[in-house]
Structures are given as structure tokens and as C-alpha cells.
C-alpha positions in Angstrom: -123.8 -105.0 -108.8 -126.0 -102.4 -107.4 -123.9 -101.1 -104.0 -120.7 -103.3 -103.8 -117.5 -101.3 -104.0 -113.7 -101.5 -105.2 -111.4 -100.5 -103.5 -110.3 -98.1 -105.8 -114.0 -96.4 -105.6 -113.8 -96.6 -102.0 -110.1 -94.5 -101.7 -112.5 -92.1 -103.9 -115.1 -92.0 -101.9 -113.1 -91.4 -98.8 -110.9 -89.0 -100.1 -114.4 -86.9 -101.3 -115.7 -87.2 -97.9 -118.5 -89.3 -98.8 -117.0 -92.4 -96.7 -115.9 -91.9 -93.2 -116.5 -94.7 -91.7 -115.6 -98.8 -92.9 -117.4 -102.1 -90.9 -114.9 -105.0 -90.6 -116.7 -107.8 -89.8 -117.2 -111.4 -89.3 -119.9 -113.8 -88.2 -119.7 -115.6 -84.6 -121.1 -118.9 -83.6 -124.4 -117.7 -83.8 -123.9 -116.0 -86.8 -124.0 -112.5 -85.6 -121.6 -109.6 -87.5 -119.0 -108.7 -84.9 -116.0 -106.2 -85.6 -114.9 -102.7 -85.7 -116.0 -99.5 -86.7 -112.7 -98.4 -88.8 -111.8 -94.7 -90.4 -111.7 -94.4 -93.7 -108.4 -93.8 -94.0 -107.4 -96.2 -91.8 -109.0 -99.0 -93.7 -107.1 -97.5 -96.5 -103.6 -97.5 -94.9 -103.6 -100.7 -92.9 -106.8 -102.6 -92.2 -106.9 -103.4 -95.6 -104.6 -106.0 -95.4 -105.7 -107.4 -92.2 -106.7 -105.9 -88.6 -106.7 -108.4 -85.3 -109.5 -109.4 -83.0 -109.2 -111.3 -79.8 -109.8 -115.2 -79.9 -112.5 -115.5 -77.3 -115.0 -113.4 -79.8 -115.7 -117.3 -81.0 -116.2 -118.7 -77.7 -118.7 -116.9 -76.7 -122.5 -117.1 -76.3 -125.4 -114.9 -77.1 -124.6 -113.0 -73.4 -121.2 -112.2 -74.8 -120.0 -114.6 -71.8 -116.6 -115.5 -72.0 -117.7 -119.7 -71.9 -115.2 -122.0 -70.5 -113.8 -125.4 -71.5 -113.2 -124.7 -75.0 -109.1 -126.3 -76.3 -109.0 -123.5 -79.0 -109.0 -120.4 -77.0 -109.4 -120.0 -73.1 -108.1 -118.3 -69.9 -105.2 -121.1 -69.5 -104.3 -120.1 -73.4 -104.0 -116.4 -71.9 -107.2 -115.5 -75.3 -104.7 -113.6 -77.6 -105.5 -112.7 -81.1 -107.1 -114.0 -84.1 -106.6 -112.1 -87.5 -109.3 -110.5 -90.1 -108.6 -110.5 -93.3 -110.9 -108.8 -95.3 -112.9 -110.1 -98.0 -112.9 -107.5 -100.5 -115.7 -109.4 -103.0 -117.7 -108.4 -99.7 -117.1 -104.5 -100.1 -120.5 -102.5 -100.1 -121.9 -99.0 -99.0 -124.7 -99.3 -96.3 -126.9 -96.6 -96.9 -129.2 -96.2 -94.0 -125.8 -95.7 -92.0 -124.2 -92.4 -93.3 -121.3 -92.6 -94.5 -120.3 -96.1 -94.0 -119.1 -99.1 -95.8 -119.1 -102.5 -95.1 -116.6 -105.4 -95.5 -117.1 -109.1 -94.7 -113.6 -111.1 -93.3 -112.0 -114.5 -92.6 -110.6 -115.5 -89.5 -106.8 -116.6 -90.1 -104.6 -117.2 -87.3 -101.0 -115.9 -86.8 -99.6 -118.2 -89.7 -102.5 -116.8 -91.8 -103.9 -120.2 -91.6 -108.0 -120.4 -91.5 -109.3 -120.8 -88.4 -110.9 -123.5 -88.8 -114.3 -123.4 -86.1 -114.9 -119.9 -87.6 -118.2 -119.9 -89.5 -117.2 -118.6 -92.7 -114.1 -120.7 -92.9 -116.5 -124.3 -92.4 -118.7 -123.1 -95.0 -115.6 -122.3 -97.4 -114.0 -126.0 -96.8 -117.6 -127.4 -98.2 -117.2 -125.3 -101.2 -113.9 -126.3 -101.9 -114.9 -130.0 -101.8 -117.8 -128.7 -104.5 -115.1 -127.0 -106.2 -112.8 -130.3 -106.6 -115.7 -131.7 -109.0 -116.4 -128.6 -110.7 -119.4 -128.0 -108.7 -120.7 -124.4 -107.1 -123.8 -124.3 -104.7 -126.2 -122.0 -105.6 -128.8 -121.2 -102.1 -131.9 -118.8 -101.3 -132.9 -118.3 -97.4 -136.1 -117.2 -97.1 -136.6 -115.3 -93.5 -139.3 -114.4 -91.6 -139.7 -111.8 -88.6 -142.2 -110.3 -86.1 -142.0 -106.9 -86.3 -143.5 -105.1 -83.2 -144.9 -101.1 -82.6 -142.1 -101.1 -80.0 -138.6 -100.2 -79.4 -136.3 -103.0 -78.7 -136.1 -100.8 -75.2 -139.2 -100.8 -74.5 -139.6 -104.5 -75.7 -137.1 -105.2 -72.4 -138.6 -103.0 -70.2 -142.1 -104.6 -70.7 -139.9 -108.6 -70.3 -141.1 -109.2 -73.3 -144.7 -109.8 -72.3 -147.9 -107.9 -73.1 -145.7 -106.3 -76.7 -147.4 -104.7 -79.6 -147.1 -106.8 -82.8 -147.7 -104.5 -85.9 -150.9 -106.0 -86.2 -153.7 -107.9 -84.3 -154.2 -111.2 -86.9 -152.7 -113.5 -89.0 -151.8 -111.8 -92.2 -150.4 -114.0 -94.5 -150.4 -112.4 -98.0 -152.7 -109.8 -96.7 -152.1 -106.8 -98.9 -154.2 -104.0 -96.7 -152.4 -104.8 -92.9 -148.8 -104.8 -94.8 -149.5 -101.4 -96.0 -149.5 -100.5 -92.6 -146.4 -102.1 -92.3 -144.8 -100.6 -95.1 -142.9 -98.0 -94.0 -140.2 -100.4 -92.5 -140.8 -103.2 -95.1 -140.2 -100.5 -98.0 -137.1 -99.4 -96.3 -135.7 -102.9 -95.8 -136.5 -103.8 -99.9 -134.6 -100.6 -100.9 -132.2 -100.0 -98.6 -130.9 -103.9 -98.9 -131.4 -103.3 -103.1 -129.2 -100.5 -102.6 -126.4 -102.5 -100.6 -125.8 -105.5 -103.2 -128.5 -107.7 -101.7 -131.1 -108.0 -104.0 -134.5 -108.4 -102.7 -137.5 -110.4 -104.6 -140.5 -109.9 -102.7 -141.7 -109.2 -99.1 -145.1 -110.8 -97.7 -147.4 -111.4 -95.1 -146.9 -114.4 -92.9 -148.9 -116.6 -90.6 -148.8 -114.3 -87.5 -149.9 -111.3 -86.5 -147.3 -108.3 -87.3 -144.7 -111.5 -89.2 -143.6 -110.3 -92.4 -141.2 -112.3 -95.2 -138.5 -111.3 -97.3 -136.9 -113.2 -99.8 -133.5 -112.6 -101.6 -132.5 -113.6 -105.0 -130.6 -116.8 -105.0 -126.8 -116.7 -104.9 -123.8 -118.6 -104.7 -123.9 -120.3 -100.9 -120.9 -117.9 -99.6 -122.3 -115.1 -101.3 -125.6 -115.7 -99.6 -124.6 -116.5 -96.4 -122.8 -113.0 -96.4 -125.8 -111.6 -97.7 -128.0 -113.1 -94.7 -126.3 -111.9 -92.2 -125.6 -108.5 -93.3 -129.5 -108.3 -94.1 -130.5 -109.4 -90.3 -128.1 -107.0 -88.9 -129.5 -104.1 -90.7 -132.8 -104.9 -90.5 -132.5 -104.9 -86.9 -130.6 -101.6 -87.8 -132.9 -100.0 -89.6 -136.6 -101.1 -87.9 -134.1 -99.0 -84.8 -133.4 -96.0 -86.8 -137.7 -96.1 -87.1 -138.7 -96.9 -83.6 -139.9 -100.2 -84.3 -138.6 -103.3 -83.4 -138.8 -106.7 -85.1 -137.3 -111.0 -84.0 -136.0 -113.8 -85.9 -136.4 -115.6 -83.0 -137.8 -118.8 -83.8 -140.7 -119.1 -81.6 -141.8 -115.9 -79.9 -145.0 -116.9 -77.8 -146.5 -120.4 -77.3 -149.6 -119.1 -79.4 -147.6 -117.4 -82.1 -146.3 -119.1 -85.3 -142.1 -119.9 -85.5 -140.0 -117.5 -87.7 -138.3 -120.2 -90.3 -135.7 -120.1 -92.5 -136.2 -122.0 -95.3 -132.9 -123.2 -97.7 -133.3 -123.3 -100.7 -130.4 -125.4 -102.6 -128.9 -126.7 -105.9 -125.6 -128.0 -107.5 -124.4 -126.5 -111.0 -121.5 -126.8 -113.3 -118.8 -123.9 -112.3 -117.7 -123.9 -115.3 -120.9 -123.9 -117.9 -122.6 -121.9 -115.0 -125.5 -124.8 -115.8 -127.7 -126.7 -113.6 -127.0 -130.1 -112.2 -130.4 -130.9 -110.8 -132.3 -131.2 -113.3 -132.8 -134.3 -116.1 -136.2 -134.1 -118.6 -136.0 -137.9 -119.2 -136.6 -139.1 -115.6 -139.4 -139.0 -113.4 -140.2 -135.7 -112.2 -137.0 -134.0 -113.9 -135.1 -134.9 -111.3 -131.6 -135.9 -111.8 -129.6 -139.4 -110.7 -127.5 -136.7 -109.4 -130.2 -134.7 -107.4 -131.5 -138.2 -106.3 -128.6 -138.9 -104.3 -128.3 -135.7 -102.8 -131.5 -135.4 -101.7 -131.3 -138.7 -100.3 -127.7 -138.0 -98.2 -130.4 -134.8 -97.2 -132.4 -137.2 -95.4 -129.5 -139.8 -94.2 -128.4 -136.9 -92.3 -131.5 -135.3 -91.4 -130.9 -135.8 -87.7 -127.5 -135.1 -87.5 -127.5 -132.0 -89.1 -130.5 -130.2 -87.4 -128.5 -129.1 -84.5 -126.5 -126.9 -87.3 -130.3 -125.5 -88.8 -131.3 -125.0 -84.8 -129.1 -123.9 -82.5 -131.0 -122.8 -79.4 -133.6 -124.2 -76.6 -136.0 -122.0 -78.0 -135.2 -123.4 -81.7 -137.0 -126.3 -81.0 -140.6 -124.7 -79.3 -141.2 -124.6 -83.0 -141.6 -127.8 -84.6 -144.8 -127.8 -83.6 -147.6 -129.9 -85.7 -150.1 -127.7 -88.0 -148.0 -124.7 -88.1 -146.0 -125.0 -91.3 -143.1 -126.0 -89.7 -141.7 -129.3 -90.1 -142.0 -132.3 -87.5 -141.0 -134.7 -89.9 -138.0 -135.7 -92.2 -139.4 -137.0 -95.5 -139.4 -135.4 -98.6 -142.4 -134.6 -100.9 -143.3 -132.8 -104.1 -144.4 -129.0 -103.3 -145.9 -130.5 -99.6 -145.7 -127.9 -97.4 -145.9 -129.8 -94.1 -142.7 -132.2 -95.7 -139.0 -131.6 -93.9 -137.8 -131.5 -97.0 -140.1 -130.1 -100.0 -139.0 -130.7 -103.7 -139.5 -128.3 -106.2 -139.4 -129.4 -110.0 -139.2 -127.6 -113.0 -136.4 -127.3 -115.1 -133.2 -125.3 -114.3 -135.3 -124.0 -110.9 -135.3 -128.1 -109.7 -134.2 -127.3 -105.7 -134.8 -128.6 -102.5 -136.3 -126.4 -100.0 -135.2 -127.9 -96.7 -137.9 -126.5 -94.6 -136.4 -127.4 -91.1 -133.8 -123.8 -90.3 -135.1 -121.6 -88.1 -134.2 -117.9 -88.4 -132.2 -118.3 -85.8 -129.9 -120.4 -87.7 -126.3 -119.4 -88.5 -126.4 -119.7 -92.5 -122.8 -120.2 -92.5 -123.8 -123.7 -90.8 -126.6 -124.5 -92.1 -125.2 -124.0 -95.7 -122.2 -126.0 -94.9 -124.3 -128.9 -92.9 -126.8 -128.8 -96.6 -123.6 -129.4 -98.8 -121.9 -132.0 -96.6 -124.7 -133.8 -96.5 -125.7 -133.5 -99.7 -122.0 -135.1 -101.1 -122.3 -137.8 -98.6 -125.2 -139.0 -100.6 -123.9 -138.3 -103.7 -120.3 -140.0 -102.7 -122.1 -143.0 -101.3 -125.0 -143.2 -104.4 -127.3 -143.4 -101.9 -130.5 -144.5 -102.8 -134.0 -141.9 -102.7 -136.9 -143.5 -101.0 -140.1 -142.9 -102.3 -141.8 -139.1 -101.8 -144.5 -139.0 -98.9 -148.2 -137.8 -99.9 -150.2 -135.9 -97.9 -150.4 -134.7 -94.5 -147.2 -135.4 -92.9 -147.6 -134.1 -89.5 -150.2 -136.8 -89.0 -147.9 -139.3 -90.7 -146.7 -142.6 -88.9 -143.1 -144.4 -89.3 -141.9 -141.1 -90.5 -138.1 -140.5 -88.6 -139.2 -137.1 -86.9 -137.4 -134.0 -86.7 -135.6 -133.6 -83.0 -137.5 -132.6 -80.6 -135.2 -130.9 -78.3 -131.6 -129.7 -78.5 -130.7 -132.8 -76.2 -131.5 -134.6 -79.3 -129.9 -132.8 -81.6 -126.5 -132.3 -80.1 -126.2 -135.7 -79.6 -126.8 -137.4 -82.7 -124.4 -134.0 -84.0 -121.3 -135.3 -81.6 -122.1 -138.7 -82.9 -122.2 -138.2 -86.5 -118.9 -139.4 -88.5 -120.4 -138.1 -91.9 -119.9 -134.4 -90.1 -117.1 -135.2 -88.4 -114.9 -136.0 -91.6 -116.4 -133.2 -93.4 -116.5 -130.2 -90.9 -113.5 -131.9 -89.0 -113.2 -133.2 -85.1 -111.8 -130.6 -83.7 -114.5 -127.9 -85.5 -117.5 -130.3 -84.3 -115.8 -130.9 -80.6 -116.4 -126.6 -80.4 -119.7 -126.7 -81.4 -121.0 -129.3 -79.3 -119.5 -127.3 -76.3 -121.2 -124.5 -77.4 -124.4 -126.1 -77.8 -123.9 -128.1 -74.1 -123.4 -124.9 -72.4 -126.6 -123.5 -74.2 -128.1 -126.6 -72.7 -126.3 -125.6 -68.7 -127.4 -122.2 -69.3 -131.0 -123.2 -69.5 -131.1 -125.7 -67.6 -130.1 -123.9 -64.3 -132.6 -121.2 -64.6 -136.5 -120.4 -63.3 -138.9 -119.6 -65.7 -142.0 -118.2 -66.0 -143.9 -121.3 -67.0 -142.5 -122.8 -64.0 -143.2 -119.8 -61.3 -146.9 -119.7 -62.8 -147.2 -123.0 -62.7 -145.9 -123.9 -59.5 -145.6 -120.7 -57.1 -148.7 -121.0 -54.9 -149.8 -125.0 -55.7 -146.9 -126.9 -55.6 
């Protein structure tokens, strides 16, 4: 493919000169490429094989803060080192970084064991259970952005109020305001073409200056690699242009959420042929599809935590704004949790609930798990919804608040045998102290509100 490398290229490239410079990274809890910035010829001689990282890179929170109270790594365990063993299927030149390559790696520890709360490792024990029936997961994540006429500097300097979106109104599929926007939207199609990412379209969203680019669909561990290269360099790359552009989910209270919508489907490894879909049933939809759809929904509420990590994730499930509030499914209904698309070998779910600020690694895994536990247990589909779900009642709704979500999460058993006890024990302390972290400061709602009239 377009960009990827061997490694015998890359000992060529480096020995030409044209390669200085190899990324060895991993994702984090929040799904963020941490790592080193490696020469060449180091990579070559050494980090190859593996290269070490301190153990507290996967305690930490979106401050970098050290958190306490986690049993896998800690200031009583004295935080010694993790190992990163590169992926070399991941191999790829970045081109709007000169003279750099890219490589994606596990997290083993010192018996060269998986780590098992390391994002890339819970997705990969999923697979594995796909793998057992001669199953592979094929997933698309659609994500969405603000981009701003700002620098991420300046962004700060202003605290994020009073910014300059790349344009003034709601621009969904508007073909004249995103050829303003073009210079940064071409540059993120080509640029992520050019590093083994392949791009289908870009588009206009809801808001003012929110733009969406879709990939090609690809095997879940493939794709999760591919999502989080792509936000990290197109957080790169909007900075190499002045600009600066969010996934967060919900960037002002009068602004539309960035989503993330999953797209998934189960095929034959071996025939490379798709499992979803039947021509003699109702809709095409296979017995097979039926049930995982349904373990889709079982779980709906147990798995949201994994598809929206953060206080802010949950500002927007907000009704009449595309994004879901409920968790029924429905045939191509965009206001459904969980929309059904039919037709032949492209029969998917689109689970519309991530938010972009979703670690794919998770919510890949949390799709999959789910998805077997209905398949496993032949659970049974209820019937689509029709119409307007956001005015729908009876309807199990979509969490309202991380409160919620963590703990039906620490309560589910379905995730705990999947994922593990130990693995979901980390995540729901990183999720509580998300919750402390919040919960103990001032806002500005709350000095606006209450400042002179309280």
C-alpha cells in the first residue's frame, strides 16, 4: 500500500539520507500516540526489536498527571519500565514531517507478556476471540472536527472563548465555504493517502468551520492504528498551517458534537467474505448479524463509557442534533443509537453513539465484545424503531453523564469476562478520577451564574 514501508526499504532509505528520523509509538488511555523520536540508525540497530518506556505513561490523564491508586503501576511499585515492541505491519513514511517514519507498538512487560490494560493489547484479545471462529472485524470511523482561523496558541491565550471557526454558519455539504477550507482539508486527504491511510471523502458538517473525513474501511486493528495516527497528524499538520482544529466532542453549548461514528461487520478470514449479510431474510440481514446487533444493544449501556470517556463526552447527546440520545436500532434513521445499513456485502451497523474523543482501540474492542455476547448467547433482535427517536418513549436512553456510564461499566460481567477484571478495575479508576478532577473545580457557568446573585 501507498506509504507503508519494510524494513528492508527503510535501512535504504536511511542509509540514502532520506530517513533520519523513526516515531515509536503507542496509544495511551485516551488513545493519544505517545513515544520517541528515534534515529534512523538507531531504529536500525536496536529499537527494532524493542525499546522501553516507563509504566506510569498508562496511568496517566489528559494533564500528563502521574494519577494515584492504580495496582498496576504506582509510586509504592517505584513506576519502572514497560517494553515497546514494534509493530512492523504499522511501518509508514509521514510526509508532512521530513524525513520521518512512523511505527505503531505493543506494550509487553519484562517477560514479553502483553500488558494487558494497554489499548492495543484489549483490542487484540477481542480479535483473537474473532479469530477462534474464523472471524476478522472489518470497521470505518467516521470523524468530525472544528477547525478554527487560529493557532492552538492563540486558541489558549484567548481561554478558548470568543475563537474564529473557519466559517460563520452551518455548512453541511456546502461545496463553496469548504473551498475556503481547502487548503488544510486537501492537505489532510493527500498527505494521510500518502501515509497508508486511505481517505474517501471529506465534507461539510453541521457547524460552522466542522468538516468530516472518512477512511476506507479496514480490518479493526488496522483501523484503529489508522485513527489515531490520522488525529495526531491532523492536529500536526492544521499546526504546520497556522490553523487549529478539535475532536472534542462538544465545543460550545450552541455548537453541534464532533462524533465518531463505527461502522462494523464480521467476515470469513478465510474466504475474505461477508458474514452479515443473507438475501433470503428480511432486510438481508443475517441470523448471524441479528444476534450481534442485538448483544449491540444488551450492552448498550455498559459499553458507552468505552465510546465516551470524558465529562465533556456527554454535553453531546443532546436531542435534535444528530447525536444519539437513545439506544434502539433502526433502518438508515439517523436520530437511532444504532443505525442499520442493508445492502448486500456493505450490510453494517453504524453505531452512532462515539464521540471523537473516543479511544478507537476501546471502542473497537467494547463493539466486538459485545457483539459475540449476543451472538454466543443467540440473543434475540427486537423489532427496529421508526421515526423520530429523540421524541421516542420507553426507549432505554443513552447515559446521560459519565456517573452513569462508569457505573453500569464497573458493573458489567459481559465486559468484565471479555476485557478481564483487572483491565476494567484500571479503567474505571481512570474514569473516577476524570470524575474528582471535575468535580473539584470552578467553572465558568458557575462564576457567571452565581458571582454577584447568589
Amino acid at each position: 500500500m501507498k506509504g507503508m514501508l519494510d524494513l528492508e526499504t527503510l535501512a535504504r532509505l536511511v542509509e540514502a539520507g532520506e530517513i533520519d528520523t523513526v516515531l515509536v509509538c503507542f496509544p495511551d488511555l485516551q488513545g493519544r500516540l505517545l513515544g520517541k523520536r528515534v534515529t534512523g540508525h538507531f531504529f536500525l540497530d536496536s529499537v527494532v526489536e524493542e525499546t522501553h518506556a516507563c509504566n506510569y505513561l498508562l496511568t496517566v490523564d489528559m494533564e500528563m498527571e502521574p494519577v494515584p491508586g492504580y495496582q498496576a503501576a504506582s509510586w509504592d511499585l517505584g513506576y519502572g519500565d514497560f517494553i515497546i515492541k514494534p509493530d512492523m505491519n504499522t511501518l509508514r513514511r509521514i510526509p508532512w514531517l521530513d524525513g520521518t517514519a512512523l511505527v505503531i507498538g505493543d506494550i509487553l512487560d519484562h517477560h514479553h507478556e502483553p500488558v494487558p490494560h494497554a489499548p492495543r493489547n484489549i483490542l487484540k484479545r477481542q480479535l483473537a476471540r474473532l479469530a477462534e471462529r474464523g472471524w476478522t472485524a472489518y470497521v470505518a470511523s467516521e470523524l468530525e472536527f472544528y477547525m478554527l482561523d487560529e493557532t492552538f496558541e492563540s486558541a489558549r491565550e484567548k481561554r478558548y472563548h470568543g475563537m474564529k471557526y473557519a466559517s460563520w454558519y452551518s455548512e453541511d455539504y456546502h461545496i463553496f465555504q469548504t473551498t475556503k477550507e481547502e487548503g488544510l482539508i486537501r492537505a489532510l486527504r493527500n498527505n494521510m493517502d500518502a501515509c497508508g491511510i486511505p481517505i474517501e471523502t471529506s465534507k461539510g458538517e453541521w457547524g460552522p468551520g466542522q468538516e468530516e473525513i472518512n477512511f476506507k474501511y479496514a480490518e479493526a486493528l488496522d483501523m484503529a492504528d489508522r485513527h489515531s495516527i490520522y488525529k495526531n497528524g491532523a492536529k500536526e499538520i492544521a499546526f504546520l498551517q497556522g490553523k487549529a482544529i478539535s475532536f472534542m466532542a462538544k465545543i460550545g453549548d450552541e455548537l453541534a458534537g464532533n462524533s465518531c461514528h463505527l461502522h462494523s461487520s464480521l467476515w470469513d478470514r478465510e474466504t475474505n467474505t461477508p458474514l452479515f449479510y443473507d438475501r433470503d431474510t428480511e432486510h438481508g440481514m443475517s441470523k448471524l448479524f441479528r444476534h450481534y446487533l442485538a448483544g449491540q444493544l444488551a450492552l448498550a449501556k455498559e459499553m458507552t463509557y468505552c465510546f465516551a470517556p470524558n465529562i465533556n463526552s456527554y454535553k453531546r447527546f443532546q436531542s435534535g442534533t444528530f447525536a444519539p440520545t437513545k439506544t434502539a436500532w433502526s433502518l438508515d434513521n439517523r436520530t437511532a443509537g444504532f443505525r442499520v445499513i442493508t445492502g448486500g456485502a456493505g450490510t453494517r451497523i453504524e453505531c452512532r453513539i462515539p464521540g471523537a474523543d473516543c479511544n478507537p482501540y476501546l471502542a473497537f474492542a467494547a463493539t466486538l465484545a459485545a457483539g459475540l455476547y449476543g451472538i454466543d448467547n443467540e440473543l434475540e433482535l427486537p423489532a427496529a424503531f421508526e421515526g423520530n427517536m429523540y421524541a421516542a418513549k420507553r426507549v432505554p436512553d443513552v447515559p446521560k453523564t459519565l456517573r452513569e456510564a462508569l457505573a453500569a461499566f464497573k458493573k458489567s460481567k459481559v465486559l468484565r469476562a471479555a476485557f478481564g477484571e483487572a483491565v476494567v478495575g484500571h479503567y474505571v479508576h481512570a474514569g473516577e478520577w476524570e470524575q474528582h478532577e471535575y468535580d473539584r473545580r470552578v467553572t465558568d457557568w458557575e462564576l457567571i451564574r452565581n458571582f454577584e446573585r447568589a
